[in-house]
N, C-alpha and C positions, 0 to 999 in steps of 0.2 A: 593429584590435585586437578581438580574439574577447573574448567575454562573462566570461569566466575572468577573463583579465587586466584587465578593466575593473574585474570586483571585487576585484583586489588594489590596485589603483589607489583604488580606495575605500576599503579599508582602510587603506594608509596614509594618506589626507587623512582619513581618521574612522576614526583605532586604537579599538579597544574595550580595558580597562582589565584589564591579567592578572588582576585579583578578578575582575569581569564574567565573565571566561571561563572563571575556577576554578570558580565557581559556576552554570554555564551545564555545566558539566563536571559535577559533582556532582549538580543536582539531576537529569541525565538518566541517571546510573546510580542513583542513585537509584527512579525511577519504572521502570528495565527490573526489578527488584526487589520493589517492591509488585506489579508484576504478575504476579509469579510467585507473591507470599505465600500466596493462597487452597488453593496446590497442596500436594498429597501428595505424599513422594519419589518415592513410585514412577510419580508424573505424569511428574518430569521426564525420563523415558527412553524413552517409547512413541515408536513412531514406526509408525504404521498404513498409511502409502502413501509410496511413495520422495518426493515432492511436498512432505510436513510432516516439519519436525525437529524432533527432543524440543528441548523447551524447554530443558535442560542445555545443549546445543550453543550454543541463540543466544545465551547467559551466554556462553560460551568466545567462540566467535567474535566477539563485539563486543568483547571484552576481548584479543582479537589482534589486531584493526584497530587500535587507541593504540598496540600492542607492538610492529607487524608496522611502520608506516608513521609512525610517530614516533619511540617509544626505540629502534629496532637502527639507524634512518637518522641521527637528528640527536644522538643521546645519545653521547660518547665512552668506547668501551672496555664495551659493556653486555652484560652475559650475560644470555642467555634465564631465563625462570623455569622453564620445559620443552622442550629442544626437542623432542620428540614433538610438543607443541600445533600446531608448527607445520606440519605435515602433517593434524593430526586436525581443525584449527578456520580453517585456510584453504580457505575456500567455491569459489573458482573462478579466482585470480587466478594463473594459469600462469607467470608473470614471477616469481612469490613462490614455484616449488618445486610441489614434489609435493602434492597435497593428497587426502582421503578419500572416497572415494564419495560422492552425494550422498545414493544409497536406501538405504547401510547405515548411516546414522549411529545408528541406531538399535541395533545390535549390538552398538556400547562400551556394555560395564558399566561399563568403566576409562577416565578420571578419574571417582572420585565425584562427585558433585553437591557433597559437603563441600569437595572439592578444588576445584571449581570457582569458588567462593564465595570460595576462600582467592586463588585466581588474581588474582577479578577485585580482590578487595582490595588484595593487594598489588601489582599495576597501576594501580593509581586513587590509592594512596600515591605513587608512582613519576612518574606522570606530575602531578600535583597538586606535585611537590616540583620536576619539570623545569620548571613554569608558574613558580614562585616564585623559580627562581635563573638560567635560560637570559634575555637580554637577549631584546626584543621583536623578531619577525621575522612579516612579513606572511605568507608561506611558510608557515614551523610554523603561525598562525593560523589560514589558511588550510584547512591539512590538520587543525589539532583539533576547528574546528568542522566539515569536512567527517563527521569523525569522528565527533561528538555528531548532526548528519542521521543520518546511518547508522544509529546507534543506536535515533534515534524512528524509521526503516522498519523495524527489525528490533520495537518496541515491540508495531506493529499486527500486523507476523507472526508474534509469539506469542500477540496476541489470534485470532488466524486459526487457528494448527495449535493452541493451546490447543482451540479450539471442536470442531477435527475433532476431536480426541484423545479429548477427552469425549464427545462426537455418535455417534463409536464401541462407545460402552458402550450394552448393553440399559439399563440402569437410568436412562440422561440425568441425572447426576449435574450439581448446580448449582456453577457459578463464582460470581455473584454470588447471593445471597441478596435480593434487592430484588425486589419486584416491578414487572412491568413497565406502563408507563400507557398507558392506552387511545390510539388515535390518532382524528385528525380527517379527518372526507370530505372527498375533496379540490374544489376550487371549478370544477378544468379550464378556470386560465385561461392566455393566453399568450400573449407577449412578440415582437416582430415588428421585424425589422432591415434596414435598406437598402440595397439594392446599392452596393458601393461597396470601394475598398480600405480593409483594416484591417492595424495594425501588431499582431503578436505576437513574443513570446517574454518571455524576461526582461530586465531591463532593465539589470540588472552593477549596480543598488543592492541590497545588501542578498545573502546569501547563493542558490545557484543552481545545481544541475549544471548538468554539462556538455550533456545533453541539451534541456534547457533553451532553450539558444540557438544562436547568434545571433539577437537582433530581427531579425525584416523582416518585409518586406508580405507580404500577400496578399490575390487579389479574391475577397468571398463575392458570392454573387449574392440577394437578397431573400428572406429565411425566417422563419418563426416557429418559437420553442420554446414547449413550456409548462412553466410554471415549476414544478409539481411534478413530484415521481416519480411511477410507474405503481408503482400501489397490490397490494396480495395480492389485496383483491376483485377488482381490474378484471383481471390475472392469473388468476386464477380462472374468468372467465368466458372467457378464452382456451384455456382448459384444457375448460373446459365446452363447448365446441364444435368440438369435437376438434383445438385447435389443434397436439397432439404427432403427431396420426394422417393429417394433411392436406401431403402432400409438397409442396405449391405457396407453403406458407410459409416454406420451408427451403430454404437453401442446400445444394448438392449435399454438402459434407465434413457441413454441418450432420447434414443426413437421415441419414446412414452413421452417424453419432456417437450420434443418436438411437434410431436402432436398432440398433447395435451394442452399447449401452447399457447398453437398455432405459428409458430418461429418460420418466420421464412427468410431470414432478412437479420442482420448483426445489429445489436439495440440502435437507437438514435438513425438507422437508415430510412429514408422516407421515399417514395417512388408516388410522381405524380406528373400526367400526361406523357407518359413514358419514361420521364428523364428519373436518374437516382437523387437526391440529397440524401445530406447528412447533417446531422442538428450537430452544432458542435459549441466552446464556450465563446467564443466570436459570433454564435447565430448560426441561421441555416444557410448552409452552403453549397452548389453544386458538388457533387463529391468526384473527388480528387482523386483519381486512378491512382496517381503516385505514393500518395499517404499510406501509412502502413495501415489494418485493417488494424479496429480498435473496437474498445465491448465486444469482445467473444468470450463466450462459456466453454469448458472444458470443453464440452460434447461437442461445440461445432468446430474446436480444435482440431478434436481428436479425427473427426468425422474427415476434413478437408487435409488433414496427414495423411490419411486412409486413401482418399479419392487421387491425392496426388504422387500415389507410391510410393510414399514416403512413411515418417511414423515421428512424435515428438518424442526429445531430446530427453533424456534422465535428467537431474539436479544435479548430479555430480558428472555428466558429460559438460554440459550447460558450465556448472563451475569452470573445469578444466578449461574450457571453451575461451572464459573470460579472465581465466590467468593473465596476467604481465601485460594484460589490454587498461587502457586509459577507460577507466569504467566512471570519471565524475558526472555529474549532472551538468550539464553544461546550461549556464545560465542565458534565462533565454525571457521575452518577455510575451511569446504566444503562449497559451495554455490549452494547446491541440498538437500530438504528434504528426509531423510534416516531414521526417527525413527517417527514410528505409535503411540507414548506417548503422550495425551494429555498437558504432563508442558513442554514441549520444543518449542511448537510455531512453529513448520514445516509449517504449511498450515494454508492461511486463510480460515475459513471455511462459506459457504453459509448457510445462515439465510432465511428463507419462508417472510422475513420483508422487505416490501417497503421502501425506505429511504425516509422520510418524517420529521417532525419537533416535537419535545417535547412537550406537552403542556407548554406555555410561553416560548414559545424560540425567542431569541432576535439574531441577528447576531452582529458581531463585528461593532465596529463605522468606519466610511467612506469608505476608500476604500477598509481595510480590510470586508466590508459586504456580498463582492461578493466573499469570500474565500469559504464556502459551500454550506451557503442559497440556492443560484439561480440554484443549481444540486437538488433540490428535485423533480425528476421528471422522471417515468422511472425507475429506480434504483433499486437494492435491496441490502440491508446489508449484510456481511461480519465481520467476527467475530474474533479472533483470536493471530492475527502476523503472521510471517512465516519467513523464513530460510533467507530473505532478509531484513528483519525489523531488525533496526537499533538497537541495544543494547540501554535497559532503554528510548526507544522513544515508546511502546508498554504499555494500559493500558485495566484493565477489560471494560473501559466504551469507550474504543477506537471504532468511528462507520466508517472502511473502508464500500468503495460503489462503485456498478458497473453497466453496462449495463448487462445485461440477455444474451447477446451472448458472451460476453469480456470474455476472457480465458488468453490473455499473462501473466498476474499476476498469483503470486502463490498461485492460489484457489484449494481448494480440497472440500471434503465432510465428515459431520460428521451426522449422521442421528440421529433424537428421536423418542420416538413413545407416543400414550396417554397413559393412566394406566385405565384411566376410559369413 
């Protein structure tokens, strides 16, 4: 029995309560909503690189996944509320039809943002009245909380292309108005683990993609982490020593990427009459030695492991690593990682691990199949949460994943090294 099944198995011996879920439903459209509030309309339609979609879109398209993969499959006799939408706000799921480019989403003028608002309302009416009168089915369950994940991923990637969107403008125009709090030096200490086999993945308690699982073993061989991030100072001083200029720290696609580029410098860093900034969703700000380094791509991960004798972590070291640690998102009202602590979830951090498949890994049934399977490819893991992960949506066996040059997301670094 794959991981999937095992937690439908759980749900039915531990149903959760159709309020529980109404409200597990609500409060997460909800919060995609306050985090759009700060924005101006004309926010919601920039779309500056094929890579970030106007924030309009992730209102639609999260408001098509309830429509697309609930009401037209389990609802009898249900009319779309647009079907245009559903070509214009299905992301990728080829099983589901034709769907929009992903670099021009940015070219609809049409639906408004008004319309968009009116969408998701009257979808959240809809589905909120199919929880209150449809009998309980593990299944529907299944796929509404898949539903409400979905939503807190799309949460943090509007915190993400919101930041490029803004980070775009000469002017570095503020999202939150807060200021941000100093960080602390970090102690550089670190955590040390024995040969031996360790059990990963998920465990089929408790909610889970499919990539996730199956649990099973595997042997790490004797290493240590340390338990903070690598900071912007200590970053800095790898820059200071020409770590962008020196080919022997870079991987061969890395090097190309680097100077094909021009990369000198970790996205959003700005250097002007000597001093560093850094653009951040508070605005631009002197940059903060203490702050763990944020926007890094694989390559200059990997590169600044290399430079500092060191090498990153595997996904199942990393796992182990975050065993029986307080791994919540700790709520928090800046939206800028500020504290080099491993239990707070600042940064996700880069893994030396290909995103590839469990042994026995099943993808989810129909159309949900195309949810992560079909990205094993290219990829590498990411480990962590971070300052935009969503509260209690963040687990030890949680596998974020990325292109090797992708930096908008809030990736940093945590290095290991072996023991033997």
């Amino acid at each position: 029995m794959d991981h999937i099944e095992k937690y439908k198995c759980f749900l039915k011996e531990f149903p959760v309560s159709k309020e529980t879920l109404a409200n597990q439903y609500t409060e997460t459209r909800e919060r995609t909503s306050q985090i759009c509030s700060p924005l101006e309309t004309e926010d919601f339609t920039v779309q500056p690189c094929p890579q970030v979609s106007p924030p309009k879109w992730h209102l639609g398209h999260t408001t098509w996944f309830f429509e697309e993969m609930i009401l037209t499959k389990y609802k009898d006799h249900y009319t779309r509320y647009n079907e245009s939408f559903q070509k214009l706000f299905n992301s990728y799921y080829k099983s589901a039809g034709e769907h929009w480019i992903q670099g021009k989403r940015g070219n609809l003028s049409r639906p408004t943002v008004a319309n968009i608002f009116d969408y998701r309302k009257n979808i959240d009416k809809k589905i909120l009245n199919f929880l209150d009168t449809e009998p309980y089915n593990a299944d529907i369950h299944f796929i509404l909380e898949l539903g409400i994940q979905h939503e807190q991923q799309h949460q943090e990637l509007l915190l993400m292309d919101i930041k490029y969107i803004l980070g775009t403008n000469p002017d570095f125009p503020k999202y939150n108005k807060l200021t941000l709090t100093k960080g602390k030096a970090s102690t550089n200490t670190w955590e040390s683990f024995e040969e031996g086999i360790y059990e990963v993945g998920h465990t089929g308690k408790g909610f889970g993609y499919d990539n996730e699982g199956p649990r099973h073993k595997t042997y790490i061989y004797p290493y240590s982490v340390r338990k903070e991030c690598i900071s912007n100072g200590e970053y800095l001083e790898f820059i200071s020593d020409g770590g962008y200029s020196e080919p022997r720290h870079w991987l061969s696609e890395g090097w190309s990427w680097v100077n094909a580029e021009r990369v000198k410098s970790p996205l959003y860093w700005f250097k002007k009459e000597g001093e560093w900034y850094e653009y951040t969703l508070h605005g631009l700000a002197t940059l903060d030695l203490n702050h763990p380094v944020t926007h890094i791509s694989y390559f200059e991960a990997d590169a600044f492991a290399k430079w500092s004798g060191n090498r990153l972590p595997t996904e199942f070291e990393f796992e182990a690593f975050y065993k029986n640690k307080d791994t919540a998102i700790l709520s928090s009202k800046l939206d800028h990682p500020t504290s080099l602590n491993q239990q707070t979830n600042q940064v996700w951090s880069w893994t030396r691990s290909q995103y590839s498949p469990y042994p026995g890994f099943k993808t989810f049934d129909g159309k949900l199949g195309e949810y992560n399977g079909k990205f094993m490819c290219n990829q590498f893991v990411l480990r962590g949460g971070c300052v935009a992960t969503p509260k209690n949506h963040y687990r030890t066996s949680y596998r974020n994943f990325y292109q090797p040059q992708q930096r908008w997301m809030f990736s940093g670094i945590r290095i290991a090294k072996d023991l033997k």
